[in-house]
C-alpha positions as CSV (number, residue, x, y, z in Angstrom):
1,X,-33.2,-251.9,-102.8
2,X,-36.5,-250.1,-103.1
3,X,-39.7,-251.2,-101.4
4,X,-41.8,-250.5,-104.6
5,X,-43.9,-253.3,-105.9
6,X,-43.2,-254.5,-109.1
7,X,-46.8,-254.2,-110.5
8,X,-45.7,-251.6,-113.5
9,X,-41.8,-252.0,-113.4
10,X,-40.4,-251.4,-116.8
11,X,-37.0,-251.6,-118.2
12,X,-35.8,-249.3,-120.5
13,X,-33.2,-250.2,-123.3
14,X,-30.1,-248.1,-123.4
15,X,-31.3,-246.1,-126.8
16,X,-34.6,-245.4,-124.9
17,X,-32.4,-244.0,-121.6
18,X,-29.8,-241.9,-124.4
19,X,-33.2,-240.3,-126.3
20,X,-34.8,-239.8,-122.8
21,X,-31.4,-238.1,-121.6
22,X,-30.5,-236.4,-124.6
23,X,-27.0,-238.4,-124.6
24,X,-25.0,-240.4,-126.7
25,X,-23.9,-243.8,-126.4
26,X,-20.2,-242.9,-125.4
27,X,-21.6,-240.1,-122.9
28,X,-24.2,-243.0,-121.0
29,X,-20.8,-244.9,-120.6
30,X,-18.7,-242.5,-119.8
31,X,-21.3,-241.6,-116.5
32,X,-21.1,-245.5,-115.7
33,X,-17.0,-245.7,-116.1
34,X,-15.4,-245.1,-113.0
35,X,-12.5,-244.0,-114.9
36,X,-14.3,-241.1,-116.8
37,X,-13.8,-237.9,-116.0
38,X,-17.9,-238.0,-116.6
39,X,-17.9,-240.5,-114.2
40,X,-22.0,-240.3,-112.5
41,X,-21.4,-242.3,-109.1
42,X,-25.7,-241.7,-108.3
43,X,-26.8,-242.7,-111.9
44,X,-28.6,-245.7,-112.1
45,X,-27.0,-248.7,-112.4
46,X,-28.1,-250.7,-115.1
47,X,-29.6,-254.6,-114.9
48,X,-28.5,-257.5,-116.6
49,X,-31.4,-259.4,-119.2
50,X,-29.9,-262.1,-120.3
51,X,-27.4,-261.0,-123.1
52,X,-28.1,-257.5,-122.8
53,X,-28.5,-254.5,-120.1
54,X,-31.1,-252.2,-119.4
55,X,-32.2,-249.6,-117.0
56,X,-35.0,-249.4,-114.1
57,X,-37.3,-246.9,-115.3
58,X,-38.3,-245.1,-112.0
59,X,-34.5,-245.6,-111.2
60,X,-33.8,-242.9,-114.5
61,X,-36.6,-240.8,-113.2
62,X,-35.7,-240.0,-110.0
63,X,-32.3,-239.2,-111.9
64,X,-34.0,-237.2,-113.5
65,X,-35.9,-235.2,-111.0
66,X,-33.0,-234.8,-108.3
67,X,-31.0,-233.0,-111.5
68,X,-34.0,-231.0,-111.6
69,X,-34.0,-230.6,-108.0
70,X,-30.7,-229.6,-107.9
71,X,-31.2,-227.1,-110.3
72,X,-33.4,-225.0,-107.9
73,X,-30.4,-224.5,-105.3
């Protein structure tokens, strides 16, 4: 776990992390299903809120970023 402080933590619902990603609601599954071919084993893992899930924020952007990263060679 991360070191941050949690002054400015935010949790993003999943239709905020599908328009963010440009995905749908299957393909967001699909990268958490370890049975998916489009299985993601470094995309965020998403948090349990009482009767629902969401997603660490800086957790998506730094997703985000080592795509882009990765992009550069």
């Amino acid at each position: 776990m991360s070191n941050r402080p949690a002054a400015g933590l935010r949790i993003l619902r999943r239709a905020e992390v599908q328009q963010r990603l440009g995905i749908a609601r299957s393909t967001l599954y699909a990268y958490l299903d370890r049975r998916s071919a489009q299985f993601k084993p470094d995309f965020p893992r998403p948090i349990r809120l009482g009767a629902t899930t969401g997603f660490v924020e800086h957790e998506i952007n730094e997703y985000v970023l080592g795509l882009m990263q990765a992009r550069r060679g």
